[in-house]
C-alpha positions, 0 to 999 in steps of 0.5 A: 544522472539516471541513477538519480533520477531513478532513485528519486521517481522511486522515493515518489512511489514510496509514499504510496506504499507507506501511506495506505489504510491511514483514516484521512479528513476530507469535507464530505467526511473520512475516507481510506487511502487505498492499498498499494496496486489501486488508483493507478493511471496512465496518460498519453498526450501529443501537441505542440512546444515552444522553446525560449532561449537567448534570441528565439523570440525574434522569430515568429511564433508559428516558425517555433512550433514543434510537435510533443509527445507525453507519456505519463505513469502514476498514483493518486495516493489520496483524492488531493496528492498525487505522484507520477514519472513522465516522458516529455519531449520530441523536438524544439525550434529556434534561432540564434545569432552564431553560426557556431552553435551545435544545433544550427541548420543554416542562415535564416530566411527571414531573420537578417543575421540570424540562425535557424536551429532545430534539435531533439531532446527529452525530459524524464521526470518525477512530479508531485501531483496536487487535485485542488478541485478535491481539496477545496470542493470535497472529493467526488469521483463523478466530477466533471472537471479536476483542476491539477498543478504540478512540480517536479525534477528531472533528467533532460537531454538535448541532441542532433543526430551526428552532431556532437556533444550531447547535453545532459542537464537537471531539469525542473518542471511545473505546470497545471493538468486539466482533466475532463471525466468520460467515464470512471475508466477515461478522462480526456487531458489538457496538460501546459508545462514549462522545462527549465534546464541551463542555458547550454541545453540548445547548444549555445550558452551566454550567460542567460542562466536558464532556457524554457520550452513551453508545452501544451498537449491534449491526450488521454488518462486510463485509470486501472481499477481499483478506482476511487477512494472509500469512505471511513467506516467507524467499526462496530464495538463487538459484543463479549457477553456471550463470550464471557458467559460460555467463559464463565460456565468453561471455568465452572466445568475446570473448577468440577473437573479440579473438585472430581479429581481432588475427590478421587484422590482422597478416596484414592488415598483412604482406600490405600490407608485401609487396604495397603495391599490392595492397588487402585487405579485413579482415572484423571478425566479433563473436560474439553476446554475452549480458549477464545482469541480476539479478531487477527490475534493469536496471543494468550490473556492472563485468564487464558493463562491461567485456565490452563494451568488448571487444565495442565495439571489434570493432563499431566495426572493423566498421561492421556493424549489431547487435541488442540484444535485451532479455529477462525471465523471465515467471516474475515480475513482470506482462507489463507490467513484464517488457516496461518492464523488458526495454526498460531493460536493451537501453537500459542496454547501447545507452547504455553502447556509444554513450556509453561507448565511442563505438559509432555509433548507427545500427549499433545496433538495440534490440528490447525482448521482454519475457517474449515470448522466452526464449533459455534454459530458465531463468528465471534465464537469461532475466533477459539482453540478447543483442546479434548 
């Protein structure tokens, strides 16, 4: 049974982590679940609970309190749902008219033919969690007053000490959840619930079907930071132009390089033409070549592609060494993902060179500078992998 109950408290929590950086509508405009660690609380509460069994209402209501004890852990996945795992329980009072129930402790005094009986029990579950405040008002973080239904399954069990057996049930609770804002960190809590477990949970069963006890706690909720929800922001379409412009005046640079190189081999070959005898050396000079990746990617275009074809081409005639330096733009990511994702893009062009275009390895030197060097004054420009 605990197995289950683990098994189902952790599918709650589950939804938090696969529902995170998700767009949401809300009536005051988008907003952003957030990451798995944020919107956590946790809640401690005490009061008083009422069992209602077979016969307990026959007793006087004051004689059937009992003190309670809440401890709760949970998330809000959204400014609207919610999930958390509870601890409720502590102890329960009634009467009964069989001296033989499991949890009797003697003959009433004020009930002719009755039996008082008091036991412990607890009651571990999962419950879902709905902020109707947030979803019919809008979510605001500065409300005064947050009014929250709840469902939920559990693990319950009932016992006395030195008194046997113990009783072990499913339980399904429901309940609303009041809670009064004193600071973004502290709300103060009023929770009533009701447990329904099966008939045998006070040690006497006679076909009545279900049992509940009524509870009602007053307590405290720390909310840990990150607290709250942030709005959507539609991103901003970055500008290429100034991209595509240095493109288009690398391609020029390749296309002379190309036209230079052509050049020396025909003269290359007119000289050996008229003076066979005579041994010339040709110097094959590539000009350095900027590749430009898009934001968190490390992936070679078409045009990349084909830009260093050309560029292979002259590497090989060559013979010479390059560096393939690869860059990001500091002004995203951390510094650890900026220098994971500067090394794959030196290695995207290192791979494309050697295993598309037949470029020896050992010219070839990858260097992997993170956000430590940006060659241009934008943070655009520095998404690059330049090879010299």
């Amino acid at each position: 049974m605990i197995k289950k109950l683990l098994t189902f408290t952790i599918m709650l929590f589950t939804v938090a982590a696969i529902a995170q950086q998700q767009p949401q509508a809300n009536k005051y405009g988008p907003y952003v679940t957030n990451k798995f660690f944020d919107n956590w609380f946790i809640s401690v509460g005490g009061g008083v609970q009422v069992l209602y069994g077979e016969h307990d209402t026959k007793a006087d209501f004051a004689d059937r309190l009992a003190p309670a004890l809440d401890i709760s852990l949970g998330k809000w996945i959204t400014p609207s749902i919610g999930v958390r795992t509870q601890y409720a329980g502590l102890k329960a009072k009634g009467v009964t008219t069989s001296s033989s129930a499991k949890f009797v402790t003697g003959a009433s005094s004020d009930l002719a033919g009755y039996y008082d009986e008091e036991f412990n029990f607890f009651n571990l579950h999962g419950d879902l969690l709905w902020n109707i405040s947030n979803t019919i008002g809008g979510y605001r973080m500065d409300r005064t007053w947050d009014f929250i239904p709840f469902v939920g399954f559990g693990y319950a069990k009932s016992w006395k000490k030195n008194v046997n057996p113990e009783y072990k049930e499913v339980s399904a609770t429901a309940g609303l959840l009041n809670e009064l804002r004193l600071s973004d960190a502290v709300n103060l809590n009023l929770e009533l619930r009701v447990l329904m477990v099966n008939d045998r949970f006070d040690g006497y069963q006679v076909g009545q079907g279900i049992e509940e006890i009524v509870s009602a706690t007053i307590g405290f909720t720390y909310n840990f930071a990150k607290r709250g929800f942030d709005r959507y922001v539609e991103p901003i379409a970055p500008d290429y132009s100034s991209y595509n412009n240095k493109i288009a005046e690398l391609d020029k640079r390749i296309a002379d390089a190309d036209a230079k190189a052509k050049k020396l081999a025909s003269d290359l070959a007119a000289e050996k033409a008229r003076k066979p005898e005579t041994i010339t050396s040709v110097e094959y000079v590539a000009a350095p070549l900027a590749i430009f990746f898009p934001i968190g990617q490390a992936r070679l275009t078409d045009k990349d592609l084909i830009n260093l074809a050309s560029f292979a081409e002259v590497l090989k005639k060559s013979g010479k060494s390059y560096k393939i330096m690869g860059s990001a733009d500091k002004a995203t990511g951390s510094k650890a993902i900026n220098q994971k994702l500067s090394q794959a893009r030196a290695d995207a062009v290192y791979n494309a060179l050697v295993n598309k275009f037949g470029v020896k390895g050992s010219q070839l030197q990858v260097i992997a500078k993170g956000e430590e060097n940006e060659p241009f004054d934008k943070p655009i420009l520095n998404r690059v992998v330049i090879l010299e």
